[in-house]
C-alpha positions as CSV (number, residue, x, y, z in Angstrom):
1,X,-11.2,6.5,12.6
2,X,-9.6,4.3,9.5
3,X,-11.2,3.1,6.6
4,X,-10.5,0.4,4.6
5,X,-9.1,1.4,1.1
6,X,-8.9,-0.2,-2.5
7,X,-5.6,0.3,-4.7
8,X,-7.5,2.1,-7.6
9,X,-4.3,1.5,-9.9
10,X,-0.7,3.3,-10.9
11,X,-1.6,6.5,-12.1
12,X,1.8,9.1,-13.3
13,X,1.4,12.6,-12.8
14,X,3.7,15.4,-13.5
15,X,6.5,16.7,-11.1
16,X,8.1,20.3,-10.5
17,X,10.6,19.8,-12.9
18,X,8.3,18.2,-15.7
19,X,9.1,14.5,-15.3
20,X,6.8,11.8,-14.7
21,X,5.9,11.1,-11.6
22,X,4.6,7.8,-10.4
23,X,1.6,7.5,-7.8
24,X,-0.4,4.3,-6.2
25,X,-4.0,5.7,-6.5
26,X,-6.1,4.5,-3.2
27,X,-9.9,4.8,-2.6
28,X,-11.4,5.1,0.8
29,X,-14.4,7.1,1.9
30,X,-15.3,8.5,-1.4
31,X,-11.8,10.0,-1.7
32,X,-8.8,9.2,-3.8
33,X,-5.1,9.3,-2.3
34,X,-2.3,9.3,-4.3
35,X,1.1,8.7,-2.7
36,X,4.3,9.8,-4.9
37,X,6.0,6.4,-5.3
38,X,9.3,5.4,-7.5
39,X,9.5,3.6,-10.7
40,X,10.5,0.3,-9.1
41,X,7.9,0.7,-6.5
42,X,5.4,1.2,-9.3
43,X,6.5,-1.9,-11.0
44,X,6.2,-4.5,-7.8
45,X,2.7,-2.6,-7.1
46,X,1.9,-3.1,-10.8
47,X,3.1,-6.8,-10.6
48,X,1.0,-7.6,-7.5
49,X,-2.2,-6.7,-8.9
50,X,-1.9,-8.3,-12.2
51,X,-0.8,-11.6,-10.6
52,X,1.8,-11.8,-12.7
53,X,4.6,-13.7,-11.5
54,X,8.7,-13.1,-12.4
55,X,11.1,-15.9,-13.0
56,X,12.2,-15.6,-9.3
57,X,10.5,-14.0,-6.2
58,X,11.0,-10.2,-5.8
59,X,11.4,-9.0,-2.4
60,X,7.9,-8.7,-1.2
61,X,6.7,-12.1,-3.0
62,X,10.3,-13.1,-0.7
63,X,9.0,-11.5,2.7
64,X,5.2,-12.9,2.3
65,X,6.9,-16.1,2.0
66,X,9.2,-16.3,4.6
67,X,6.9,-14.1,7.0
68,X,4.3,-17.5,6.7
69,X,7.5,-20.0,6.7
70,X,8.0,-18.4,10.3
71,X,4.4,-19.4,11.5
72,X,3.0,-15.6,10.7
73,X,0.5,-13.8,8.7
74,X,0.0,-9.9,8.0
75,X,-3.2,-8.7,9.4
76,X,-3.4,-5.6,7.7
77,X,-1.3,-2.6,6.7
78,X,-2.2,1.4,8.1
79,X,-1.1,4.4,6.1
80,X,-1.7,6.4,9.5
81,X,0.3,9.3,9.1
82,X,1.4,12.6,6.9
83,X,4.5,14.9,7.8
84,X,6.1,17.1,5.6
85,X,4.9,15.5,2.4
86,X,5.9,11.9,3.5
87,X,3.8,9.3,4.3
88,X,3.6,7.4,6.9
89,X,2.6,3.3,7.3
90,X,2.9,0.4,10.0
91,X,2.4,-3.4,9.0
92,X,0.1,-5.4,11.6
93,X,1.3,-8.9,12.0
94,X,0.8,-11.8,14.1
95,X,2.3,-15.1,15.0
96,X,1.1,-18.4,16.5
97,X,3.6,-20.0,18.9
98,X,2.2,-22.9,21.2
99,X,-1.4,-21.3,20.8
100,X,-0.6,-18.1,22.0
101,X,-1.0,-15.1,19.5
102,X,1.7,-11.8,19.8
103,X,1.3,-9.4,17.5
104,X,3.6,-7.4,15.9
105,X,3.8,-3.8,14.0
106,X,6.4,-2.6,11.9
107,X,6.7,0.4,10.4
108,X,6.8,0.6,6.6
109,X,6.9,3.0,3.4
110,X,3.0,3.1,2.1
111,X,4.5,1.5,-0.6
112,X,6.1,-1.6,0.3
113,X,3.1,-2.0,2.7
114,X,0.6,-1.6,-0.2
115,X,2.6,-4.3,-2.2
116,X,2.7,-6.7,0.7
117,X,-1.2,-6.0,1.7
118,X,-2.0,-6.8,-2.6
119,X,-0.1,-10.3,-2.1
120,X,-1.9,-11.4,1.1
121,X,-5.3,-9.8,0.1
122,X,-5.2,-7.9,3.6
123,X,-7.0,-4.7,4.6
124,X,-5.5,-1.6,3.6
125,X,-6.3,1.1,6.1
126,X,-5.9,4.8,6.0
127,X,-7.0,6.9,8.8
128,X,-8.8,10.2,8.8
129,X,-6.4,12.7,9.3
130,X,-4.7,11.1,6.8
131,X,-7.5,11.5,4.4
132,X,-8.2,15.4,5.5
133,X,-4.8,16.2,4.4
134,X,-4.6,14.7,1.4
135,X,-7.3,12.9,0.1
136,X,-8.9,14.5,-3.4
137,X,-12.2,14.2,-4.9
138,X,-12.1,11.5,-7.9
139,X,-13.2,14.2,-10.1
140,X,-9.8,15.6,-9.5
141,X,-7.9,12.8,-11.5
142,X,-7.8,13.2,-15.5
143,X,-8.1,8.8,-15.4
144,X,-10.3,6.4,-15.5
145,X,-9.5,4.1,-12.4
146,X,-12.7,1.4,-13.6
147,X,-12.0,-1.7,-14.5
């Protein structure tokens, strides 16, 4: 089963070795999931939620746009699977040609996928094995993810 998660914000936790380490924080069936992302990641997950908009269109801004140029849309994104630490995530697109819909899935890091799902306001899904593994209870996160 999947169920349809909210980006709860960029939350920074602490790594092995004592650094920061940046995480998107989702929400879905009562559960958080963070998923270990980079700095620049961070930023363009940051960037897409505020609305803010650079000088110039960053990569994902560049994809949305050229993905609807080209007659498609992105349905919705799946963070469908956990190995070794890494997850896992598949983009669900589709594209009208002479009234006839094909569909397309590419795979994806969670968090490119999360930053193209924030720009189109699509569903972000996470299924429930990825949840048993590493979903949290909120209570687990010293933040306050309200707005």
């Amino acid at each position: 089963m999947k169920h349809r998660a909210v980006v709860r914000g960029i939350g920074v936790g602490v790594g092995e070795d004592g650094s920061n380490v940046p995480a998107v924080v989702l929400e879905a069936r009562d559960e958080f999931l963070p998923i270990v992302i980079t700095s620049d990641q961070a930023q363009a997950i940051q960037l897409g939620l505020s609305g803010e908009q650079f000088e110039r269109p960053l990569t994902h801004d560049l994809l949305v746009e050229m993905v609807t140029e080209f007659g498609g849309a992105i349905d919705s994104i799946r963070i469908d699977d956990l190995s070794n630490g890494t997850f896992f995530a598949k983009v669900d697109a589709e594209r009208y040609h002479d009234g006839e819909a094909r569909t397309f899935v590419f795979d994806a890091r969670p968090s490119d996928a999360i930053a193209l799902a924030i720009r189109v306001d699509c569903p972000i899904l996470v299924s429930d094995e990825v949840l048993d593994a590493a979903g949290q209870s909120p209570e687990a996160f010293d933040a306050d993810f309200d707005e």
